[in-house]
PDBQT receptor file of N, H, CA, C and O in Angstrom, charges set to zero:
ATOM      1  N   UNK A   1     100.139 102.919 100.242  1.00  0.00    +0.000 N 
ATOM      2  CA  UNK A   1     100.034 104.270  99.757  1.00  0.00    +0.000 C 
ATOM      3  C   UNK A   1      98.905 104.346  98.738  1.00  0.00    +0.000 C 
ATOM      4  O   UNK A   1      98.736 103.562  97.804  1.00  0.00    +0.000 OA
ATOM      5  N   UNK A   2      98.142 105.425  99.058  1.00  0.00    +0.000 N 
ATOM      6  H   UNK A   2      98.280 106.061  99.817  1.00  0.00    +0.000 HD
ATOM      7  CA  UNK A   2      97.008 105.345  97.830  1.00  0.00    +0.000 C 
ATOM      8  C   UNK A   2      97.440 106.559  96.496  1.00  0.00    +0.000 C 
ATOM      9  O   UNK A   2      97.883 107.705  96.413  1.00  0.00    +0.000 OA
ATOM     10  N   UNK A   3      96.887 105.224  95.409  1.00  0.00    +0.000 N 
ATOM     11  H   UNK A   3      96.527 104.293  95.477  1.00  0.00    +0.000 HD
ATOM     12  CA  UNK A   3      97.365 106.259  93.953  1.00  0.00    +0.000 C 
ATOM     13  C   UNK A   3      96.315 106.850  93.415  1.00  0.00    +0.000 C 
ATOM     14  O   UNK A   3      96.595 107.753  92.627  1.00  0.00    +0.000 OA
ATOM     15  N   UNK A   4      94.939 106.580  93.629  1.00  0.00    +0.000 N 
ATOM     16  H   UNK A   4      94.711 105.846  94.270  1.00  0.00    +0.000 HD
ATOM     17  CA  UNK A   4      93.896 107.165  93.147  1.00  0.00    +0.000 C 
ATOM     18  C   UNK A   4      92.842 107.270  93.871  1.00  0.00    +0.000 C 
ATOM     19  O   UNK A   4      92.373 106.188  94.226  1.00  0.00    +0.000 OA
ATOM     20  N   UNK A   5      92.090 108.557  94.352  1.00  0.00    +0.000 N 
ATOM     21  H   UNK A   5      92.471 109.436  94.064  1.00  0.00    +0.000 HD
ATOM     22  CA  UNK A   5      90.838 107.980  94.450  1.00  0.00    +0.000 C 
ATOM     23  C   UNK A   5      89.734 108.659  93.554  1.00  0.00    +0.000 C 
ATOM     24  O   UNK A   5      90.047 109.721  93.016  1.00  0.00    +0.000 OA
ATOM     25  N   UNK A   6      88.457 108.145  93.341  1.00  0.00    +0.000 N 
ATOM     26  H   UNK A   6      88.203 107.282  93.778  1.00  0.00    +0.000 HD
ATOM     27  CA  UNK A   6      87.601 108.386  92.338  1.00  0.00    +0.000 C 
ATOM     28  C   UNK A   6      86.006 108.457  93.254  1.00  0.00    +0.000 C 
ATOM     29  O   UNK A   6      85.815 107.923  94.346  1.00  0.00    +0.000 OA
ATOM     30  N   UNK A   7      85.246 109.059  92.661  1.00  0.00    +0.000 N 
ATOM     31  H   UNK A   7      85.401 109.492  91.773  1.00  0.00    +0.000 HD
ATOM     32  CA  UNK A   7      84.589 109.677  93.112  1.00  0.00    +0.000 C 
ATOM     33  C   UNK A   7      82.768 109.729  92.685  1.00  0.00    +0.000 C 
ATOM     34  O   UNK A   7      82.400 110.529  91.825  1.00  0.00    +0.000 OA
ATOM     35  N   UNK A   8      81.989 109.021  93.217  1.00  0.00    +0.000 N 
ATOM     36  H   UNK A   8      82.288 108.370  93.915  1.00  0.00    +0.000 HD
ATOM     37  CA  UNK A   8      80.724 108.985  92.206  1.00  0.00    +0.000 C 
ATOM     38  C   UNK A   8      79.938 109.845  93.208  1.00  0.00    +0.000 C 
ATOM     39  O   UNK A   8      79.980 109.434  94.368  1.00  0.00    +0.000 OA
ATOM     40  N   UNK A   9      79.015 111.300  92.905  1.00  0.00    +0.000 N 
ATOM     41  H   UNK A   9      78.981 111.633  91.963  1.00  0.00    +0.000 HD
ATOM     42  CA  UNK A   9      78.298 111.593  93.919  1.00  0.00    +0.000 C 
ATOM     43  C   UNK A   9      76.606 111.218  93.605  1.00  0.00    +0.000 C 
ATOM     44  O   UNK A   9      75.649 111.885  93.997  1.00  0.00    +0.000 OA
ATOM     45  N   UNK A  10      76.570 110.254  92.980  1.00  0.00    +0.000 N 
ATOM     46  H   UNK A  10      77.348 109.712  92.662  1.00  0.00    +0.000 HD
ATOM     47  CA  UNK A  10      75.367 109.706  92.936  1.00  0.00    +0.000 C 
ATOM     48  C   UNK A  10      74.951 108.010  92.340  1.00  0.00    +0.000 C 
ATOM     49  O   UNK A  10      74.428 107.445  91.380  1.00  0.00    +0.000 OA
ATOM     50  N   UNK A  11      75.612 107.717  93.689  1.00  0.00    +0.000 N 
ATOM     51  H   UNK A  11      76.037 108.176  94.469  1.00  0.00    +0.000 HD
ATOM     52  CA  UNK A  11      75.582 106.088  93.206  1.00  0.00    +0.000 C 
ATOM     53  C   UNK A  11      74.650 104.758  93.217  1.00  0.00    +0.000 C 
ATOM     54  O   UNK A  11      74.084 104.427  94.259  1.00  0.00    +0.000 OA
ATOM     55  N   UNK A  12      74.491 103.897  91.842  1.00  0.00    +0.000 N 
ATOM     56  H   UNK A  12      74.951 104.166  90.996  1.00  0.00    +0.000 HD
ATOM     57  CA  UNK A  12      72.911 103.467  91.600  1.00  0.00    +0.000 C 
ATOM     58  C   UNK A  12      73.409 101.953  92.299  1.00  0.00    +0.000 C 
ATOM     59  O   UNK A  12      72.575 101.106  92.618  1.00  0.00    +0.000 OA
ATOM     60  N   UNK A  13      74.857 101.756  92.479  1.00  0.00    +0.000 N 
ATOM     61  H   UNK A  13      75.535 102.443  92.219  1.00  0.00    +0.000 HD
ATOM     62  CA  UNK A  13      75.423 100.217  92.999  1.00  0.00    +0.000 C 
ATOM     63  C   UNK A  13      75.368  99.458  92.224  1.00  0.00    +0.000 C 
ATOM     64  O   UNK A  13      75.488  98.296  92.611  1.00  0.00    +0.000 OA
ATOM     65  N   UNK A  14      75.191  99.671  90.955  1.00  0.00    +0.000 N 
ATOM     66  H   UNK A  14      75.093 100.615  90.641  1.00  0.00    +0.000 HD
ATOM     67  CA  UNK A  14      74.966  99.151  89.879  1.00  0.00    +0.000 C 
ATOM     68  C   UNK A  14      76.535  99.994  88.362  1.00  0.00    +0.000 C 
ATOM     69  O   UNK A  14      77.314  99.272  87.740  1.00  0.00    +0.000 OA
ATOM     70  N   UNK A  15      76.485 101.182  88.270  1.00  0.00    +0.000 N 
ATOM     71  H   UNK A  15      75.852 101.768  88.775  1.00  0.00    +0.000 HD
ATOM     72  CA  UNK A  15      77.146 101.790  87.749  1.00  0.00    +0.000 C 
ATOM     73  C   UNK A  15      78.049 102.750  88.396  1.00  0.00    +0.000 C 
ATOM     74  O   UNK A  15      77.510 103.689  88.981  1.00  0.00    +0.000 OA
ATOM     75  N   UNK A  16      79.747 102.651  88.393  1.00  0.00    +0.000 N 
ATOM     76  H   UNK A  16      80.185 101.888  87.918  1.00  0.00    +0.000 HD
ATOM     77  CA  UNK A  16      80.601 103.532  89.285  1.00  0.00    +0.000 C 
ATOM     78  C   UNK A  16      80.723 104.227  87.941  1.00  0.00    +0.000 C 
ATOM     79  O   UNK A  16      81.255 103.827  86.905  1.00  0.00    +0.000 OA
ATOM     80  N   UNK A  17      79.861 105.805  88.316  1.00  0.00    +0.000 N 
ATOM     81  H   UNK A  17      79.430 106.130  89.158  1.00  0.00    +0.000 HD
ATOM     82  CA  UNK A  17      80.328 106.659  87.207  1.00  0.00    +0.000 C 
ATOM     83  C   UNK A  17      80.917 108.418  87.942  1.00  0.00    +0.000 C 
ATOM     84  O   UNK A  17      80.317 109.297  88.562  1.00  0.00    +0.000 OA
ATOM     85  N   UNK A  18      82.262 108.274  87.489  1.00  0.00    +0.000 N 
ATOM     86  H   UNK A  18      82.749 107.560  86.985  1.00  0.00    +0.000 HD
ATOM     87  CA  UNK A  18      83.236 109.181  88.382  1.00  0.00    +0.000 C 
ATOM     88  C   UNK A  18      83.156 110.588  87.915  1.00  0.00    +0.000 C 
ATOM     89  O   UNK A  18      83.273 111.002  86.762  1.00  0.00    +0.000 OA
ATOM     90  N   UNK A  19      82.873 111.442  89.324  1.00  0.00    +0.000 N 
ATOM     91  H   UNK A  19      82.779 111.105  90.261  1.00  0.00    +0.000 HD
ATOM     92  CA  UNK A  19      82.317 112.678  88.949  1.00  0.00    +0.000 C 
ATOM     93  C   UNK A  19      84.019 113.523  89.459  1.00  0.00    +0.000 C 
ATOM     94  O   UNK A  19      84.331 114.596  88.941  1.00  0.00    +0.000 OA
ATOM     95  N   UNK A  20      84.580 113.100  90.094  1.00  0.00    +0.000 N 
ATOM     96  H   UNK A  20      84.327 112.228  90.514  1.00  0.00    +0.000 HD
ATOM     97  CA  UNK A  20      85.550 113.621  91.002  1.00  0.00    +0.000 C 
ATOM     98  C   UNK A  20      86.610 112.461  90.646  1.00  0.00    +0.000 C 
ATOM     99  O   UNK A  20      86.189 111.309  90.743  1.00  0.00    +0.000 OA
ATOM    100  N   UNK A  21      87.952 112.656  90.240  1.00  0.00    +0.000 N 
ATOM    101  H   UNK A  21      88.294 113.593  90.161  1.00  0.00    +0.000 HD
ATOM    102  CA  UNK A  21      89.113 111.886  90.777  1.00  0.00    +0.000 C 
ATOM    103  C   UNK A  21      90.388 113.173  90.963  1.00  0.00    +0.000 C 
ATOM    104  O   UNK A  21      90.637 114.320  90.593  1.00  0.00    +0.000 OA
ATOM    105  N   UNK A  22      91.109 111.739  92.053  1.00  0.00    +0.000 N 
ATOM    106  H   UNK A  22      90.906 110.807  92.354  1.00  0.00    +0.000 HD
ATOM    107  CA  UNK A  22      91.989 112.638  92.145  1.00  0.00    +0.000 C 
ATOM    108  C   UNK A  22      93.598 111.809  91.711  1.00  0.00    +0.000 C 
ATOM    109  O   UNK A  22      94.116 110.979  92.458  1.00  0.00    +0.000 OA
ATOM    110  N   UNK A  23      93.973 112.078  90.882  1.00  0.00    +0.000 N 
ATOM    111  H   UNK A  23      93.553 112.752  90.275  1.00  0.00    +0.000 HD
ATOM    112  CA  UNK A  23      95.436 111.272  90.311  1.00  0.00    +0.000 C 
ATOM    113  C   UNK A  23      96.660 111.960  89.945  1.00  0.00    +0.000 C 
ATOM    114  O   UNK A  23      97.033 112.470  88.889  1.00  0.00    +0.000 OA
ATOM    115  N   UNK A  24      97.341 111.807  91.422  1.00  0.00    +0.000 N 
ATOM    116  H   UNK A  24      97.038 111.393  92.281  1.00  0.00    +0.000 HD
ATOM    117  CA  UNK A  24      98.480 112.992  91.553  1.00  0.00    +0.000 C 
ATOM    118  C   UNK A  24      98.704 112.647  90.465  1.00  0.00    +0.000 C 
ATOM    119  O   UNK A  24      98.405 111.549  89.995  1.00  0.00    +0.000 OA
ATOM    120  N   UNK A  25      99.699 114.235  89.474  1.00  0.00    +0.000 N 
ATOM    121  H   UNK A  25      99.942 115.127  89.856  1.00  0.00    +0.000 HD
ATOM    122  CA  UNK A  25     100.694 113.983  87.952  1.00  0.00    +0.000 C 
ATOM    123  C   UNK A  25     101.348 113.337  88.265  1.00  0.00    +0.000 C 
ATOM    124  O   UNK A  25     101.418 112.549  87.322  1.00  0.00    +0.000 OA
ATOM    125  N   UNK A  26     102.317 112.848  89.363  1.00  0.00    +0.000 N 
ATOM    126  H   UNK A  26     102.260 113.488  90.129  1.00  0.00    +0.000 HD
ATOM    127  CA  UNK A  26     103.909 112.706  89.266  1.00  0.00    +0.000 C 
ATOM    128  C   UNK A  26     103.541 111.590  90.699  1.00  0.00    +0.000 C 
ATOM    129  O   UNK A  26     103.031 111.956  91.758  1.00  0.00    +0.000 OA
ATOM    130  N   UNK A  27     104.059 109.884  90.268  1.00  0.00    +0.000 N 
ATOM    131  H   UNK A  27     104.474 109.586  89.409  1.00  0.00    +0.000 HD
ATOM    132  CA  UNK A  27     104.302 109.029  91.307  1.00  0.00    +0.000 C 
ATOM    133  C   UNK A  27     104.652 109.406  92.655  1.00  0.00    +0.000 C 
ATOM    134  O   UNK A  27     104.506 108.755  93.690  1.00  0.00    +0.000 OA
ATOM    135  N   UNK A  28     105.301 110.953  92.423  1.00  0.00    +0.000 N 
ATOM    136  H   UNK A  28     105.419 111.481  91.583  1.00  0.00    +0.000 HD
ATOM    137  CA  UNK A  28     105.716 110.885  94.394  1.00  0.00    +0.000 C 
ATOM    138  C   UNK A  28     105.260 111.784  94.650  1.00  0.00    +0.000 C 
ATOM    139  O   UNK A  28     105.845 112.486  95.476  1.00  0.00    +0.000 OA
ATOM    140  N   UNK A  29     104.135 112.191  94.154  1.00  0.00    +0.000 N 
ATOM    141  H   UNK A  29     103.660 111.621  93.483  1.00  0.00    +0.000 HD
ATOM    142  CA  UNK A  29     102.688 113.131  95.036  1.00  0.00    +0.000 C 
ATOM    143  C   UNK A  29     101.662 112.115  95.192  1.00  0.00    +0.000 C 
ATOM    144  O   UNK A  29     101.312 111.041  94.702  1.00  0.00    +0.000 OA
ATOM    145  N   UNK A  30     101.212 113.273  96.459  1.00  0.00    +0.000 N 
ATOM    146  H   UNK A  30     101.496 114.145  96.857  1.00  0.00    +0.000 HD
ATOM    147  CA  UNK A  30     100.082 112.195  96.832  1.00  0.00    +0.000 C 
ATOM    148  C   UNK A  30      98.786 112.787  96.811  1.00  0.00    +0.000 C 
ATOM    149  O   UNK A  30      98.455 113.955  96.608  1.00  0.00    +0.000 OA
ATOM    150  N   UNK A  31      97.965 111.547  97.109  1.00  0.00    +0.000 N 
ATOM    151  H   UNK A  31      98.233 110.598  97.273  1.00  0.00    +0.000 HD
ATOM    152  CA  UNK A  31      96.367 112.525  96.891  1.00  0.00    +0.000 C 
ATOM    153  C   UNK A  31      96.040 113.315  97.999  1.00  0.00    +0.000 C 
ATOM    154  O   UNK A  31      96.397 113.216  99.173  1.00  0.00    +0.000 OA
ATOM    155  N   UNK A  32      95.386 114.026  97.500  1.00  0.00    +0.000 N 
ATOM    156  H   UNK A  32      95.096 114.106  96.547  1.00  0.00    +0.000 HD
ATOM    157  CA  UNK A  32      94.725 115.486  98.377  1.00  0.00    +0.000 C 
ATOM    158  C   UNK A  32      94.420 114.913  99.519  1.00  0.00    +0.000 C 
ATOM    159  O   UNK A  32      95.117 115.033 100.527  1.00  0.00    +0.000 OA
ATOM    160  N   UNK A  33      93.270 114.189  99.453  1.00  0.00    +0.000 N 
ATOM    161  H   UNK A  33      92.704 114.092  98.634  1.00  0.00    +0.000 HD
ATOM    162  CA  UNK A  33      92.845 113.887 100.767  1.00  0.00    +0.000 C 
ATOM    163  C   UNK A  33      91.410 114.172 101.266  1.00  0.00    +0.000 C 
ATOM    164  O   UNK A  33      90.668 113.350 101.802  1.00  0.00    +0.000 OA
ATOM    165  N   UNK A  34      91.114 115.595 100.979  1.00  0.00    +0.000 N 
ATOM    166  H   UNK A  34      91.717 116.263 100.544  1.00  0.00    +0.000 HD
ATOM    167  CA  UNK A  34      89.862 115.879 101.039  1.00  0.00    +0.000 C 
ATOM    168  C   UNK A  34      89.366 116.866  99.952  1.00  0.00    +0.000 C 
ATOM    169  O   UNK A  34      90.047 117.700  99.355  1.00  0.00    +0.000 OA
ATOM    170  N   UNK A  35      87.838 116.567  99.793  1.00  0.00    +0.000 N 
ATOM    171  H   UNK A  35      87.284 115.889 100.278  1.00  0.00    +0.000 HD
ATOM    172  CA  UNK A  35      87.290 116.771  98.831  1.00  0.00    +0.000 C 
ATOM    173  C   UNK A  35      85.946 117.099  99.365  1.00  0.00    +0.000 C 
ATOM    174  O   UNK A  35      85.320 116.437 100.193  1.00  0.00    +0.000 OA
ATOM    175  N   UNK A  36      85.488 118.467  98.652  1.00  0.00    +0.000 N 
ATOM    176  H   UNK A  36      85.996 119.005  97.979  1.00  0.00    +0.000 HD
ATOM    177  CA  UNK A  36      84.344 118.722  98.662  1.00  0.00    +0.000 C 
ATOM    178  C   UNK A  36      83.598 118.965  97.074  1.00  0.00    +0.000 C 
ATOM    179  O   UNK A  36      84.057 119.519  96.075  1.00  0.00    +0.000 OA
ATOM    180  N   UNK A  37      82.449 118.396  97.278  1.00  0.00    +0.000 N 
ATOM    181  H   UNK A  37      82.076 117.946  98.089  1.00  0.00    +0.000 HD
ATOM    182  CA  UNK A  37      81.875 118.347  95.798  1.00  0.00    +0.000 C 
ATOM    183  C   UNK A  37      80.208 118.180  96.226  1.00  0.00    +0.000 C 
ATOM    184  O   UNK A  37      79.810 117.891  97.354  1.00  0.00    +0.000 OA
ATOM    185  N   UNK A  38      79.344 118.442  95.014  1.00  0.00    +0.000 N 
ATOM    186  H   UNK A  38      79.668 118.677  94.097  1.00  0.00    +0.000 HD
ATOM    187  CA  UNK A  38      78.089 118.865  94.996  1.00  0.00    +0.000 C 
ATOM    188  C   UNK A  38      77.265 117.310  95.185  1.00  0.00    +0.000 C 
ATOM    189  O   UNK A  38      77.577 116.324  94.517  1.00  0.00    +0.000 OA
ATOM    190  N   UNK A  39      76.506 117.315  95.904  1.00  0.00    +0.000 N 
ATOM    191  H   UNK A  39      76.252 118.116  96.446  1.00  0.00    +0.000 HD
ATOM    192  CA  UNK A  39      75.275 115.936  95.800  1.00  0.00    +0.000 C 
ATOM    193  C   UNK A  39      73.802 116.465  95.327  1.00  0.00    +0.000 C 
ATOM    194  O   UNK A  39      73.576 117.671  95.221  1.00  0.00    +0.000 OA
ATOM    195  N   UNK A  40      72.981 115.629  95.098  1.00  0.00    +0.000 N 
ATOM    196  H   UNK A  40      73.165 114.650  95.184  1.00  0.00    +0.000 HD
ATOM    197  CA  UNK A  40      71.758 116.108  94.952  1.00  0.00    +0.000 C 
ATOM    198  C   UNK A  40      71.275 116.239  95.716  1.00  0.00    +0.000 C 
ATOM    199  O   UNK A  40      71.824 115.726  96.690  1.00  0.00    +0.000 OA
ATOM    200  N   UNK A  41      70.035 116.906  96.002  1.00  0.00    +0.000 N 
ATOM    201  H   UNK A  41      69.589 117.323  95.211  1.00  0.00    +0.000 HD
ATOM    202  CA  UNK A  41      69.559 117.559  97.212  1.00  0.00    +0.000 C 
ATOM    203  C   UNK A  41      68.562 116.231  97.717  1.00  0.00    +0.000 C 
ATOM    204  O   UNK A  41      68.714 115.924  98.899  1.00  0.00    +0.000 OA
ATOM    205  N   UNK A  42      67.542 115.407  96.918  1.00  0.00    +0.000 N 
ATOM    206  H   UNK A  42      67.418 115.657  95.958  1.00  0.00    +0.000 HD
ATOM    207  CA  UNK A  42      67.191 114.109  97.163  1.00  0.00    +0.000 C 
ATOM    208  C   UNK A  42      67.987 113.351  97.799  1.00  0.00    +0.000 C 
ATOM    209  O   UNK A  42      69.146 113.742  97.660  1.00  0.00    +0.000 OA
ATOM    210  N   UNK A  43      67.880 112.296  98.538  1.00  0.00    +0.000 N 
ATOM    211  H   UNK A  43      66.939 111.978  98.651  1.00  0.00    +0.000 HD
ATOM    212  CA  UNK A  43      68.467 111.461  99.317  1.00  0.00    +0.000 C 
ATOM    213  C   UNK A  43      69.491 110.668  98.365  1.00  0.00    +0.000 C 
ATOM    214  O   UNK A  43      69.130 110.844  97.202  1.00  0.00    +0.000 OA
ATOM    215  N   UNK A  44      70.538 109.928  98.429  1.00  0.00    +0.000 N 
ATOM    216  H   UNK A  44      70.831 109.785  99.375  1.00  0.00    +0.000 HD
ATOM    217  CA  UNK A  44      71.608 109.680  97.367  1.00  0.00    +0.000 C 
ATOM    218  C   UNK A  44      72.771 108.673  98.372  1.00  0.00    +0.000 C 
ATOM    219  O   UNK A  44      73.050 108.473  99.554  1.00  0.00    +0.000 OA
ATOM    220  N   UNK A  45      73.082 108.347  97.337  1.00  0.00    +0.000 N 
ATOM    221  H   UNK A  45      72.856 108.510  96.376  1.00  0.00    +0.000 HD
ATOM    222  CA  UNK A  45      74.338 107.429  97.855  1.00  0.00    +0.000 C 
ATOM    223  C   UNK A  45      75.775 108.073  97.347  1.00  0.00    +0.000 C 
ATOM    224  O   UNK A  45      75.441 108.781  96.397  1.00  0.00    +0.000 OA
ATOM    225  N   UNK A  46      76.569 108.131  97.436  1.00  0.00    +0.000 N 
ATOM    226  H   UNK A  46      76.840 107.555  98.208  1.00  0.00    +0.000 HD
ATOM    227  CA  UNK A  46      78.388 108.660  97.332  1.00  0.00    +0.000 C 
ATOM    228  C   UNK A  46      78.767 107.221  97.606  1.00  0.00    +0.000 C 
ATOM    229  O   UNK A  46      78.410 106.410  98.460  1.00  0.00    +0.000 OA
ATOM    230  N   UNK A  47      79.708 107.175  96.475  1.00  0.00    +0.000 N 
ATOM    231  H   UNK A  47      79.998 107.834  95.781  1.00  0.00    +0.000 HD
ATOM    232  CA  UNK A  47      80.784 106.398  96.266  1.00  0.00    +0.000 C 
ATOM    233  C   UNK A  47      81.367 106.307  96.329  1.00  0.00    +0.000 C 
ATOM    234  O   UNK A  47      81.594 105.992  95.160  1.00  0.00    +0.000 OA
ATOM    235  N   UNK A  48      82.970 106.207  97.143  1.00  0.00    +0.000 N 
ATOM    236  H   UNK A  48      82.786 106.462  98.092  1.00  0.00    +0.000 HD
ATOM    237  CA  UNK A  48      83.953 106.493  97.434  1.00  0.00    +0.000 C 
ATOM    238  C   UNK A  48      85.222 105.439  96.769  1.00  0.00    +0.000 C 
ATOM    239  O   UNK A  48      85.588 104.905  97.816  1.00  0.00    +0.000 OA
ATOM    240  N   UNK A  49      86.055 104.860  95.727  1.00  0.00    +0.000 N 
ATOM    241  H   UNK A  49      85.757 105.294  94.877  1.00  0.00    +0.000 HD
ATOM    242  CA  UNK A  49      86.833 103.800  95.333  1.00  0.00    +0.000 C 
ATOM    243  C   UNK A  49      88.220 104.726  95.705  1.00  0.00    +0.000 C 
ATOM    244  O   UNK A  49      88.523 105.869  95.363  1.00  0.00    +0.000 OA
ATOM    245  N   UNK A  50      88.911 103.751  96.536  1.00  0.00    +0.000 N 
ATOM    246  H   UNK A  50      88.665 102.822  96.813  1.00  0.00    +0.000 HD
ATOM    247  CA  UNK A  50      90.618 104.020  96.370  1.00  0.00    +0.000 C 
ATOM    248  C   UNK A  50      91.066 102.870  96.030  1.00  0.00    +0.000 C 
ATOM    249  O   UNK A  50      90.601 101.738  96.165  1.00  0.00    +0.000 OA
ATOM    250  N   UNK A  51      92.311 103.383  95.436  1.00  0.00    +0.000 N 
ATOM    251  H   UNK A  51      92.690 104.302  95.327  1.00  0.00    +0.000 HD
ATOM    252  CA  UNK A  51      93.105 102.404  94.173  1.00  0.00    +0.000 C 
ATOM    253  C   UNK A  51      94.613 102.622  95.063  1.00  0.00    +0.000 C 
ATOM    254  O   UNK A  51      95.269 103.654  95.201  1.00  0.00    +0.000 OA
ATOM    255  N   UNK A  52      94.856 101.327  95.560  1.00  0.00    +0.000 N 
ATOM    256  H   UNK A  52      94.323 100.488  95.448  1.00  0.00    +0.000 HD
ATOM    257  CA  UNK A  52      96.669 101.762  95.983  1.00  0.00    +0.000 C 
ATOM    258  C   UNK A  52      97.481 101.503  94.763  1.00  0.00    +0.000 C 
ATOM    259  O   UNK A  52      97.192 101.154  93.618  1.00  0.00    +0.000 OA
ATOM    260  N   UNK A  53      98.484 101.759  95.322  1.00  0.00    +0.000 N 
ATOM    261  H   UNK A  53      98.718 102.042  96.252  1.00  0.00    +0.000 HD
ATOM    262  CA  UNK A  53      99.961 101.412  94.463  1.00  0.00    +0.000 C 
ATOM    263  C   UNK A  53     100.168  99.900  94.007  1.00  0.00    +0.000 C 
ATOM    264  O   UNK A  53     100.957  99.647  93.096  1.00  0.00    +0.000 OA
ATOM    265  N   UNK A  54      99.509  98.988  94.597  1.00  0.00    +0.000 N 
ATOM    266  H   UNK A  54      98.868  99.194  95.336  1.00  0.00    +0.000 HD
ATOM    267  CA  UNK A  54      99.302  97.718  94.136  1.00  0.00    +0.000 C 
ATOM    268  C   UNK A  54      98.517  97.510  93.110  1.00  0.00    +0.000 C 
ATOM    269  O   UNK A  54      98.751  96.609  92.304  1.00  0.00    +0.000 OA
ATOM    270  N   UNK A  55      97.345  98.428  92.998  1.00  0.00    +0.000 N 
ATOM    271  H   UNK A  55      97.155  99.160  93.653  1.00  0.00    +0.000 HD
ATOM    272  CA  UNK A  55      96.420  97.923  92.012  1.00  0.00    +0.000 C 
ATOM    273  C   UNK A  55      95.142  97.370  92.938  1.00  0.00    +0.000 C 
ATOM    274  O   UNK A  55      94.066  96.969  92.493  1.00  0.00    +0.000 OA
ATOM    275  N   UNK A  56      95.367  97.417  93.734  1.00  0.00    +0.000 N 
ATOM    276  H   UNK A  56      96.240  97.742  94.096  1.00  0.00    +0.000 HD
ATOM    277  CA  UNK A  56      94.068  96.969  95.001  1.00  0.00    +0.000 C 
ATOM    278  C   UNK A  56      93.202  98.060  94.916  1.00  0.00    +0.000 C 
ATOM    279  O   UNK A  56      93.548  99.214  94.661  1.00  0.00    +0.000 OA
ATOM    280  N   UNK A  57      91.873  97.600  95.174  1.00  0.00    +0.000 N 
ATOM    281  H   UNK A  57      91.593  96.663  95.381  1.00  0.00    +0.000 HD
ATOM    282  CA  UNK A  57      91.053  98.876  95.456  1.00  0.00    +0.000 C 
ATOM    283  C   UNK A  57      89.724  98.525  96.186  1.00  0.00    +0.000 C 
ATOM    284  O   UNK A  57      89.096  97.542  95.792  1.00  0.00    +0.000 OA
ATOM    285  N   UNK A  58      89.187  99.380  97.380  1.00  0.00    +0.000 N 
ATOM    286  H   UNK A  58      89.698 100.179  97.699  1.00  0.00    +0.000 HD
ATOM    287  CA  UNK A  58      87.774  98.999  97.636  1.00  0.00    +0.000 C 
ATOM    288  C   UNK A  58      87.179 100.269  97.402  1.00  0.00    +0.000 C 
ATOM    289  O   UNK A  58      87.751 101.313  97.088  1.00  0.00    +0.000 OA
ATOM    290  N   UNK A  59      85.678 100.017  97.635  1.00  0.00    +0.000 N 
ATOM    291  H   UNK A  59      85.214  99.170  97.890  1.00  0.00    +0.000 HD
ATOM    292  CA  UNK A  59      84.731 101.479  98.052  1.00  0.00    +0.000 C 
ATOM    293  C   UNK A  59      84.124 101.233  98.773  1.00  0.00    +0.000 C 
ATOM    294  O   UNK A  59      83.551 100.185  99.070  1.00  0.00    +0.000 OA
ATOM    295  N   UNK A  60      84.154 102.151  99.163  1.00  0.00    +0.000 N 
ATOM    296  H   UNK A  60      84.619 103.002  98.922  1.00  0.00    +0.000 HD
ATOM    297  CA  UNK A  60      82.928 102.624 100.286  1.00  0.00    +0.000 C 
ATOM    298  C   UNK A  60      81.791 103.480  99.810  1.00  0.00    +0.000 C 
ATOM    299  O   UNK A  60      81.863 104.472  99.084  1.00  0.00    +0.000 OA
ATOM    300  N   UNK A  61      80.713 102.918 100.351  1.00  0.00    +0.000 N 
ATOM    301  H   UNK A  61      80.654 102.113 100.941  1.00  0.00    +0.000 HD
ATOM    302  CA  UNK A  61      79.501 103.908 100.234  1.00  0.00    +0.000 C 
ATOM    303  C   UNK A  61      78.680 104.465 101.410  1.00  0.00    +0.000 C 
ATOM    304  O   UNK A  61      78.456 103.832 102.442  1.00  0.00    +0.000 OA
ATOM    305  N   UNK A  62      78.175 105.946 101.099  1.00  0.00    +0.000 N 
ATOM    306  H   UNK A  62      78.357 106.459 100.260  1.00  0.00    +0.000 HD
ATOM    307  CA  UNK A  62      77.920 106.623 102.487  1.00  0.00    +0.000 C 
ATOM    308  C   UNK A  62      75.956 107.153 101.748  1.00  0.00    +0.000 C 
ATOM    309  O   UNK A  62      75.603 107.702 100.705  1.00  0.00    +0.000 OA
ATOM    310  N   UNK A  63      75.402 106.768 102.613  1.00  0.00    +0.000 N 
ATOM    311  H   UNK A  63      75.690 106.322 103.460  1.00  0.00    +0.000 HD
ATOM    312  CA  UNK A  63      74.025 107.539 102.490  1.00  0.00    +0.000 C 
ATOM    313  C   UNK A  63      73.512 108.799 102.464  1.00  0.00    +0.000 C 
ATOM    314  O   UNK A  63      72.928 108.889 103.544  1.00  0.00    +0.000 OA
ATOM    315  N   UNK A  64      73.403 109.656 101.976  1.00  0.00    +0.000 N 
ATOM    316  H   UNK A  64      73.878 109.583 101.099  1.00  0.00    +0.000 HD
ATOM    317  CA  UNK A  64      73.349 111.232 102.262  1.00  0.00    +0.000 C 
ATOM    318  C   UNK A  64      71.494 111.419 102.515  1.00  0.00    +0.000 C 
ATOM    319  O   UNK A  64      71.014 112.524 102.768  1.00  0.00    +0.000 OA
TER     320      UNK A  64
């Protein structure tokens, strides 16, 4: 189950700095799911980190 995810829309792969999270209030909500948010109009990287209920987490990164 995922407890967080966080959100960089301009990522250097060097610094995860979170423009977007999403952290249901209450343990038995869950995250949204989808998200729309602003990038720069220059070419850019998005960052994507989810955090489960374990404490595990990867990211993904997407090229815009």
């Amino acid at each position: 189950m995922i407890d967080t995810v966080l959100i960089d829309n301009n990522y250097d792969a060097k610094t995860f700095h979170i423009v977007y999270s999403d952290v249901p209030e209450r343990k038995d909500d869950l995250a949204k799911g989808k998200y729309e948010l602003e990038v720069p109009k220059s070419k850019t990287k998005v960052a994507v980190k989810i955090i489960d209920m374990l404490g595990e987490e990867v990211i993904n990164v997407f090229e815009l």
